[in-house]
C-alpha positions as a Markdown table, in Angstrom:
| # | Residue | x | y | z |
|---|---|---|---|---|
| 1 | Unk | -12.6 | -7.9 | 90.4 |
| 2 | Unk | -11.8 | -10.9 | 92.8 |
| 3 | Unk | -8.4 | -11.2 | 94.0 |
| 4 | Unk | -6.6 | -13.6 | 92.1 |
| 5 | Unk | -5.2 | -16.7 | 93.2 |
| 6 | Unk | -1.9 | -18.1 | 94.0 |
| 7 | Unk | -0.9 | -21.3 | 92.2 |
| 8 | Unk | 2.7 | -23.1 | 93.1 |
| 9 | Unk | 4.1 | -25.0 | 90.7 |
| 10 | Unk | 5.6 | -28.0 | 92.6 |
| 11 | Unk | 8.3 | -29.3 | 89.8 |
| 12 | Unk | 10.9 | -31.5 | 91.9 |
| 13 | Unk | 11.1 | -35.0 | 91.2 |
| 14 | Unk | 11.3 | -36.1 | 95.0 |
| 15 | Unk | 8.4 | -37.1 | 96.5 |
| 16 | Unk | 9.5 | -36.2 | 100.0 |
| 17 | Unk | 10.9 | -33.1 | 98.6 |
| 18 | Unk | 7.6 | -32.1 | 97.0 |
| 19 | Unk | 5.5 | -32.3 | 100.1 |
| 20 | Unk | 8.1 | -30.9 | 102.5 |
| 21 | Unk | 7.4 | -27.7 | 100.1 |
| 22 | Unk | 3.8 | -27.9 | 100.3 |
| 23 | Unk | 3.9 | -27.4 | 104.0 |
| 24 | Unk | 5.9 | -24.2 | 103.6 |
| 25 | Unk | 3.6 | -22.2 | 101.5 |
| 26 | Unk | 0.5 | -23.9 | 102.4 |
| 27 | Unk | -0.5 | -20.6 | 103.8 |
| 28 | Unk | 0.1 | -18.0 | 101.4 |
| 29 | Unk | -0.8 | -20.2 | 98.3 |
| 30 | Unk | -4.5 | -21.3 | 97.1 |
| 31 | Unk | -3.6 | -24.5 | 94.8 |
| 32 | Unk | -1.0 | -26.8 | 94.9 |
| 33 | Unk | 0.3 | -27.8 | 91.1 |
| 34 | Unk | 1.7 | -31.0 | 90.7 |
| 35 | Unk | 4.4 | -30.3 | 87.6 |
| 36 | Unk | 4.1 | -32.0 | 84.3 |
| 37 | Unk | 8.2 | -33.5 | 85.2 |
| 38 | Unk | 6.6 | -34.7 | 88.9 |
| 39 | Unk | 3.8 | -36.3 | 88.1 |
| 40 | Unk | 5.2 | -38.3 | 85.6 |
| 41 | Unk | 8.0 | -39.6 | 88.4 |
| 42 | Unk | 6.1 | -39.4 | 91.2 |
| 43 | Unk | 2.4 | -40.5 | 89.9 |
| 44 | Unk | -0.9 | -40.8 | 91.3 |
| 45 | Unk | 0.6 | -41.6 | 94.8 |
| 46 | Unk | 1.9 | -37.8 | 94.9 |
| 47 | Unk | -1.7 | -36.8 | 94.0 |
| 48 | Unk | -3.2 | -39.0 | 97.0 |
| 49 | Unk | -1.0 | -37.5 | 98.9 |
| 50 | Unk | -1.4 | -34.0 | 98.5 |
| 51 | Unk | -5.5 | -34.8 | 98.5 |
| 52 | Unk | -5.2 | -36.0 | 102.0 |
| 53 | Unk | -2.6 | -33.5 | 103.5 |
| 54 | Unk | -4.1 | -30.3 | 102.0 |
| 55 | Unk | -8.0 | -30.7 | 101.4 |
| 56 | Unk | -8.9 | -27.5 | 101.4 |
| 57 | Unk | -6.6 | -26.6 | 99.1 |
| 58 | Unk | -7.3 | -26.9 | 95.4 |
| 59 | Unk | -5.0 | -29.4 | 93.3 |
| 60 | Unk | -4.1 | -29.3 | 89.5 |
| 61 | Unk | -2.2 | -32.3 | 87.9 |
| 62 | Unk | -0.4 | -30.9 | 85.3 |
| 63 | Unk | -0.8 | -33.3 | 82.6 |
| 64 | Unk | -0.5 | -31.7 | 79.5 |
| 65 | Unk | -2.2 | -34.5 | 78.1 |
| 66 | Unk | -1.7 | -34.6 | 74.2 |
| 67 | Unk | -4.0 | -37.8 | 73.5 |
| 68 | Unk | -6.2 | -40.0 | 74.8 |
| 69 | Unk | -7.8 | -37.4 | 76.9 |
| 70 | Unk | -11.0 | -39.0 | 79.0 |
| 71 | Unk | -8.5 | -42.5 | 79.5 |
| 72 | Unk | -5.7 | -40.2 | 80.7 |
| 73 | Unk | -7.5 | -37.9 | 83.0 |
| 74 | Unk | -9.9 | -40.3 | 84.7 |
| 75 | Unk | -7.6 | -41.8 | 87.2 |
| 76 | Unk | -6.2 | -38.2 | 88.0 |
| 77 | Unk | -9.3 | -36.8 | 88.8 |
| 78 | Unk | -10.9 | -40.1 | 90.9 |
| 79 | Unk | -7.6 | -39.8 | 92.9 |
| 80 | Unk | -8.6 | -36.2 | 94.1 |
| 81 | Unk | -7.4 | -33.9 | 91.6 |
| 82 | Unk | -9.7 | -30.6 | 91.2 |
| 83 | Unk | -8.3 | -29.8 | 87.7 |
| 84 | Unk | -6.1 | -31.4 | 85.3 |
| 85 | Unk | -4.6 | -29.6 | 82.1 |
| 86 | Unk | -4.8 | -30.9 | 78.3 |
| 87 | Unk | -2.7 | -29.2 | 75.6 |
| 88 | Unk | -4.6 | -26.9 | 72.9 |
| 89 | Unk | -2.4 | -28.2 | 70.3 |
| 90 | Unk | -4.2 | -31.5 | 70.9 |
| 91 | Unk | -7.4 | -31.0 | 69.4 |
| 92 | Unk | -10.6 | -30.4 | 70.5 |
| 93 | Unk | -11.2 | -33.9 | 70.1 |
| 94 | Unk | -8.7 | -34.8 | 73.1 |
| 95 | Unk | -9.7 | -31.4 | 75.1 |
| 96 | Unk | -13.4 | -32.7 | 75.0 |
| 97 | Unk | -12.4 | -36.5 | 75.8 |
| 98 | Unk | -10.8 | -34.5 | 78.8 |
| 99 | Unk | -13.6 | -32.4 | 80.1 |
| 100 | Unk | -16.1 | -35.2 | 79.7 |
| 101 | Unk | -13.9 | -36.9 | 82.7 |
| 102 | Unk | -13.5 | -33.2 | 84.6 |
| 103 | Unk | -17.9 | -33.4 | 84.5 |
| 104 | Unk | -17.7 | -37.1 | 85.6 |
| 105 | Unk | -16.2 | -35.9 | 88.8 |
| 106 | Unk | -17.5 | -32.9 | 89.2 |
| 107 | Unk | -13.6 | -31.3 | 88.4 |
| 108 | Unk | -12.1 | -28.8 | 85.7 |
| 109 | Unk | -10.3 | -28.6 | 82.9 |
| 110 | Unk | -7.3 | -26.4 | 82.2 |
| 111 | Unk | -6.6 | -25.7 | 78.7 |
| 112 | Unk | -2.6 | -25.2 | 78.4 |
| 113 | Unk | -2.0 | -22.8 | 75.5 |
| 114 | Unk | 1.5 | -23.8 | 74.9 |
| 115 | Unk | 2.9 | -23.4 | 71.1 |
| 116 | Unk | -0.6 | -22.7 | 70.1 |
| 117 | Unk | -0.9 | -21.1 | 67.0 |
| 118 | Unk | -4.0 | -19.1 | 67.2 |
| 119 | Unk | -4.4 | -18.9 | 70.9 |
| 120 | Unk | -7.8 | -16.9 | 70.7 |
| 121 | Unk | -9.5 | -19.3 | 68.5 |
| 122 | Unk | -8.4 | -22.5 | 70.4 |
| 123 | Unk | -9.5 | -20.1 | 73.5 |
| 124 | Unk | -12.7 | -19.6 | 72.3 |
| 125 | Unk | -13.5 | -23.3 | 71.3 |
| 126 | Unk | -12.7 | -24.4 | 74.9 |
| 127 | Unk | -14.5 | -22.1 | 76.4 |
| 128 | Unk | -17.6 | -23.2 | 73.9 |
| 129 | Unk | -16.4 | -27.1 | 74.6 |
| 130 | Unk | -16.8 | -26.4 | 78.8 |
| 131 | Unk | -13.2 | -26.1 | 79.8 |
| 132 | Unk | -13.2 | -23.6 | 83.1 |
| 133 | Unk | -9.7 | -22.6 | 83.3 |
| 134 | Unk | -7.0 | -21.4 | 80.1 |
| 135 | Unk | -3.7 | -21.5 | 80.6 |
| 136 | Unk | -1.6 | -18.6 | 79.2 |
| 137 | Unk | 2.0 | -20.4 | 79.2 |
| 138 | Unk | 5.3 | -19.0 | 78.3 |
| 139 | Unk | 7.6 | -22.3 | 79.1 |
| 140 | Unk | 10.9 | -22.4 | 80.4 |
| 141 | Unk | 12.5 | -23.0 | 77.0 |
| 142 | Unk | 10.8 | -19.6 | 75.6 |
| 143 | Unk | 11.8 | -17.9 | 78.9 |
| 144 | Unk | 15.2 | -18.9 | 78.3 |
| 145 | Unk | 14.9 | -17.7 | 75.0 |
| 146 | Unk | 13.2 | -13.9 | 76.2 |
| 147 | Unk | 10.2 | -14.3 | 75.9 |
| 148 | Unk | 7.4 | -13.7 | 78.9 |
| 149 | Unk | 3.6 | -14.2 | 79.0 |
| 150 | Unk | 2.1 | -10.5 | 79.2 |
| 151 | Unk | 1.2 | -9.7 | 75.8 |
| 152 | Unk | -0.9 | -13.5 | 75.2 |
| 153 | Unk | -2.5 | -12.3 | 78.9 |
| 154 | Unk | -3.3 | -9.2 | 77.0 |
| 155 | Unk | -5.0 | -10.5 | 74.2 |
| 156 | Unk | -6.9 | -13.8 | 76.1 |
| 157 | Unk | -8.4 | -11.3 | 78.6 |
| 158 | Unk | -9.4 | -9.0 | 75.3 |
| 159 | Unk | -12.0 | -11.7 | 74.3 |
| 160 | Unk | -14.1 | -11.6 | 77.3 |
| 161 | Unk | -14.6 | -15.5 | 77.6 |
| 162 | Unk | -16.6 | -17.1 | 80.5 |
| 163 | Unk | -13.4 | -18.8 | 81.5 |
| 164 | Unk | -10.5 | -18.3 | 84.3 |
| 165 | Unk | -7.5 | -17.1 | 83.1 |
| 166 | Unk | -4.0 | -18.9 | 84.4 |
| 167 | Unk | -0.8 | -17.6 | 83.5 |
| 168 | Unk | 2.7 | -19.1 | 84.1 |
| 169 | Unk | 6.2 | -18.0 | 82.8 |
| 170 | Unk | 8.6 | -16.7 | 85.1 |
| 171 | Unk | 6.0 | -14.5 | 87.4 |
| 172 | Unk | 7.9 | -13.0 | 90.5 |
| 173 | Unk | 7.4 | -9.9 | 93.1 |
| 174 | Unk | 8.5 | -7.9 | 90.1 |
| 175 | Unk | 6.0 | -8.7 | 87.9 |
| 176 | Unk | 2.7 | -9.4 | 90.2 |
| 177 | Unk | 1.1 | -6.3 | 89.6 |
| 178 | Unk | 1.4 | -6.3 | 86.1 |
| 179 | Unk | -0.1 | -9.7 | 86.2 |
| 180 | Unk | -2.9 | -8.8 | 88.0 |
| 181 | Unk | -3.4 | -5.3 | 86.1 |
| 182 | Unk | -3.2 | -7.1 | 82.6 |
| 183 | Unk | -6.3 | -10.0 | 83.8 |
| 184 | Unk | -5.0 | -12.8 | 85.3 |
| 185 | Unk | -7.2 | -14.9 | 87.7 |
| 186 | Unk | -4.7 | -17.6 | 88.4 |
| 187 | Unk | -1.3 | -16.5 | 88.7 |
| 188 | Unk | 1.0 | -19.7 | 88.6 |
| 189 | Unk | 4.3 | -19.1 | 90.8 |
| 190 | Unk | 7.3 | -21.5 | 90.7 |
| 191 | Unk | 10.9 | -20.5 | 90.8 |
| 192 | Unk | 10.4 | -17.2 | 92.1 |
| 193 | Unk | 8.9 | -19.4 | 95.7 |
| 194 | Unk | 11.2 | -22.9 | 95.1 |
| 195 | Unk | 14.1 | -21.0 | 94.1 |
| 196 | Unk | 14.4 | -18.3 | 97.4 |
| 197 | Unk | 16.5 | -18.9 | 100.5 |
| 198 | Unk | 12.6 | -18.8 | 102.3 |
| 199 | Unk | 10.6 | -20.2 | 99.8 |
| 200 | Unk | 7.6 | -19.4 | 102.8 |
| 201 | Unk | 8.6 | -16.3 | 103.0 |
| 202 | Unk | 8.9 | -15.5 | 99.3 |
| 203 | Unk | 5.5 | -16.9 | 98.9 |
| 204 | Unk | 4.0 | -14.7 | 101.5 |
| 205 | Unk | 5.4 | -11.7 | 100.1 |
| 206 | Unk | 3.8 | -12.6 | 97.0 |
| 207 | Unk | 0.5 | -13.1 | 98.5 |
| 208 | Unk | 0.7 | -9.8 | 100.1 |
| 209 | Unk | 1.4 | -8.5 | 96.6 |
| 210 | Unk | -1.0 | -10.1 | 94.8 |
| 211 | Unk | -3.5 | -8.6 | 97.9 |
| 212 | Unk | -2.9 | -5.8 | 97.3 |
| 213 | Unk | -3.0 | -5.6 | 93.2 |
| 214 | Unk | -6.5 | -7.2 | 93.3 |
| 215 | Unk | -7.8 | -4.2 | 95.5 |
């Protein structure tokens, strides 16, 4: 299997903040994503930003769009965003409004399984629909609450899909392997790098984990 790759979730409000991060882990991280809570303070500026600093790296606006999804999306994606994420509680209607923008601009679309009911079928409809990339998302409110990712990993990676698998909720050095073991292709890191005394330094020791998991 290919190594995974290394998203960091980028989830400060300040701009200056947010990039000053960026530099850190550029290194040791393969895309940058711009948090649902930043890109609604910060806006397309951030995205521009982030385009022209890091162009080799790849950039997913976390939008969690829930309506509306071609008219939401569009702007994202012409301002240099490689992916953008759409909620699969919002219909395949929305998803497909959102992937006919992703085509437009020859981007992706990340399918956010967050509170979905029956994450399989909404999984298997996306992948049908075109979406590249589903998102296997435990958020912080269920983390708070106990509960982590692994076992919906388990069962999306079960279905064999022609799709990426992301997964996000509370992933740290800890819990990289597993990660990697259980089928993820996009492991989304956030507190574990943001949160650390050196968040470049945390980041690179999970690179080197993640490395060495994916051998």
């Amino acid at each position: 299997m290919a190594t995974p790759l290394i998203q960091m979730a980028l989830d400060s409000l300040d701009f200056d903040a947010t990039v000053a991060l960026a530099e850190q882990v550029a290194p040791y991280v393969d895309i940058f994503e711009i948090g649902t809570p930043c890109i609604k303070y910060n806006g397309i500026k951030l995205v521009e930003e982030l385009r022209a600093r890091f162009p080799e790296h790849l950039l997913l606006v976390d939008l969690k769009t829930m309506d509306a999804g071609e008219y939401e999306a569009t702007p994202f994606y012409a301002a240099g965003a490689d992916i953008c994420t759409v909620l699969g509680v919002s219909g395949m209607a929305t998803i497909s409004g959102v992937i006919k923008a992703a085509k437009a601009h020859n981007a992706e679309v990340q399918i956010d399984l967050i509170n979905v009911p029956d994450i399989a079928e909404c999984a298997r409809e996306g992948a049908a629909a075109g979406a590249q990339i589903v998102g296997v998302h435990t958020g912080l409110d269920a983390q708070a609450a106990g509960q982590t990712p692994f076992g919906d990993l388990q069962t999306i990676a079960s279905l064999g899909l022609d799709v990426r698998i992301s997964v996000a909720g509370g992933i740290k050095q800890a819990t990289v392997q597993q990660v990697v073991e259980a089928g993820a292709d996009i492991i989304v890191v956030g507190a574990a790098i943001y949160g650390a005394p050196s968040p470049a330094e945390s980041a690179r020791e999970i690179r080197e984990l993640v490395d060495a998991a994916g051998v």
